[in-house]
N, C-alpha and C positions, 0 to 999 in steps of 0.2 A: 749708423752714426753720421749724423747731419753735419754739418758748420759752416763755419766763414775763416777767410784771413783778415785779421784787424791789422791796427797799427795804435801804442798805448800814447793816450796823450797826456793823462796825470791822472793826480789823486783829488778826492773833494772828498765831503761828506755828505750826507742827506739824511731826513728826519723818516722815520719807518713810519707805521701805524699808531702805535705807541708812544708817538714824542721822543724816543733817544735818537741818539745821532748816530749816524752808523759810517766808517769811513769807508769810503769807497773808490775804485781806479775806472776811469772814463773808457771807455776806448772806441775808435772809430773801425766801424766792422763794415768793412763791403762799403761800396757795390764792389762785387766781384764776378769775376766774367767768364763762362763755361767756355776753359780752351779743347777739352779732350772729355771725349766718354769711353773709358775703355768696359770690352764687355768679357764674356767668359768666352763666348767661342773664338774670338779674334786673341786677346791678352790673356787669360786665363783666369782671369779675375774679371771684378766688377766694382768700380770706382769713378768717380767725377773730378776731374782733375779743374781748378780755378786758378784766379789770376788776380792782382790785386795792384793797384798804384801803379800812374803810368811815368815810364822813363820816356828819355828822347831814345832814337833809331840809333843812333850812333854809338851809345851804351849797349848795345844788343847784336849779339852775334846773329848774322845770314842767316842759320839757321831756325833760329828763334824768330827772326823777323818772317820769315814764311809762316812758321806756326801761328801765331798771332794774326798775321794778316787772311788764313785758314776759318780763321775764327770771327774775322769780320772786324774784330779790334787793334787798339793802338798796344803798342808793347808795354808790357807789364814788369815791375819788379820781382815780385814774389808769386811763386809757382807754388798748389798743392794741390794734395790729393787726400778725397774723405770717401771712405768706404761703401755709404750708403746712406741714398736719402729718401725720407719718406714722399711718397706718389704726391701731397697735396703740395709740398715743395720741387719737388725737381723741375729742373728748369734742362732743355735740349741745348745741344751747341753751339754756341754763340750768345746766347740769352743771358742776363744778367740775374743777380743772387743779392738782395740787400737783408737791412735789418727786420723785415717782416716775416722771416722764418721762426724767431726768437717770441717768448711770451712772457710777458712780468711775471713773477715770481717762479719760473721754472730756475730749474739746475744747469749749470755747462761747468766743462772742465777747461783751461787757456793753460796753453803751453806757451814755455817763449826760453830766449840765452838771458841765463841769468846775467846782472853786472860783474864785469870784472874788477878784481880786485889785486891782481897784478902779485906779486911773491910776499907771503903772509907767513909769520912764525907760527907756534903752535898755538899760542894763546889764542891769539885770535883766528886761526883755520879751525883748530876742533876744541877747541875751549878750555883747555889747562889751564890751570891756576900757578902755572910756575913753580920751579924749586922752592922757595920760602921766601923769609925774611932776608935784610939785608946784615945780621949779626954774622959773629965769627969769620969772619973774611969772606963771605958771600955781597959783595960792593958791585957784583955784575953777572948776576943769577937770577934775578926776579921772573925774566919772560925767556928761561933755559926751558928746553925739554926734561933733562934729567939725562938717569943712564937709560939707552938701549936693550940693555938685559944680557949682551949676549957675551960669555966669555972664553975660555978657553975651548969649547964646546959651544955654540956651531961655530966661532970664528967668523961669523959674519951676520949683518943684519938681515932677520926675517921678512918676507917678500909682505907689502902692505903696513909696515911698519906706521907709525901717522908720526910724519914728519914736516918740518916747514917747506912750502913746494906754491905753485903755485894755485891759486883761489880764484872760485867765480869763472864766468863765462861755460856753464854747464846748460844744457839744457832741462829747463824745468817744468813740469806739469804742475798747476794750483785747482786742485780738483771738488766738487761740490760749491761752483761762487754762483750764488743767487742771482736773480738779474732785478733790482731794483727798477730799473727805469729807462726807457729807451724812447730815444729823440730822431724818427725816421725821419727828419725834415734833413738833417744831420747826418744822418748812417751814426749815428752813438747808441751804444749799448753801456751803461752805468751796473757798474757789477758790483756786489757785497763784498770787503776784504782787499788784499795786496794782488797782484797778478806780475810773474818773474819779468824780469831789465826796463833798461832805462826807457823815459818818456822819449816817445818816437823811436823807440824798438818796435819789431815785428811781432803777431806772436796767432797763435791757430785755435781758434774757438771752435770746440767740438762739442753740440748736443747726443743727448742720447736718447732714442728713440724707445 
């Protein structure tokens, strides 16, 4: 499992083969910069750790600023790690990673935090339709949960109940998005469909090999 760290910069749309319109979410993937290779005999594992977007020194702990300057580069926002990448892409420590690993029409999966939506009732967290109408003295019930179920026996509400709480800011995989189109003058990758949080969110584009 190959990828990049993007960062999303919006939605558009574009015309397929076909002539329909397909919408689509832009995002700017790499350059990304090889801070760490860890291996089996040293970590116990085998992974490529990358670096993406750079911040000023002052934002970045001592620590992190060794690492980075380790690696020959400026300090980075976002740190990750992808399992495994195929021999005609790998790139050694310190070398950079852009959009030229990616191929129009192949598959990726982008994770990312979804938006937040801050403390939502039930309607709108898991889709209820509310107690009913507003007849019979029901004047402020529409977006009620109802009853909970529980009564004399167990005497309290069941673990998981779906209740109003708070919504969003989860982390989300959007898995099988096409790659329409990719602008390496730009580092953009144009992908088929929605991809989770807001524009200029972070988010982890993984191929699969």
């Amino acid at each position: 499992m190959s990828g990049l760290i993007g960062k999303k910069i919006g939605m558009t749309s574009v015309y397929d083969a076909d002539g329909r319109n397909v919408p689509c979410t832009v995002i700017q993937a790499g350059p990304c910069v090889v801070t760490q290779v860890r291996t089996l005999e040293k970590d116990g594992y085998e992974s490529i750790q990358l670096a993406f977007d750079d911040i000023s020194e002052k934002k970045t702990t001592k620590a992190l600023q060794g690492h980075f300057a380790k690696a020959g580069t400026t300090p980075k926002r976002i740190l990750a790690e992808f399992s495994r990448f195929e021999a005609e892409h790998r790139k050694d420590f310190g070398e950079s990673i852009s959009t030229d690993i990616f191929i129009i029409g192949e598959f990726i999966d982008v994770s990312g935090t979804s938006k937040g939506k801050g403390f939502q009732g039930v309607v709108k967290r898991h889709g209820f339709s509310g107690v009913g109408g507003a007849t019979h003295g029901q004047h402020n019930r529409l977006r009620a949960p109802g009853s909970l179920g529980a009564s004399s026996w167990p005497s309290r509400v069941f673990k998981g109940m779906r209740m109003a709480g708070r919504m969003g800011g989860d982390k989300v995989k959007a898995i099988n998005l096409k790659i329409m189109d990719i602008i390496p003058e730009q580092n953009l990758v144009v992908v088929k469909g929605s991809v989770p949080g807001a524009n200029g969110s972070y988010v982890k584009i993984e191929r699969w090999s």
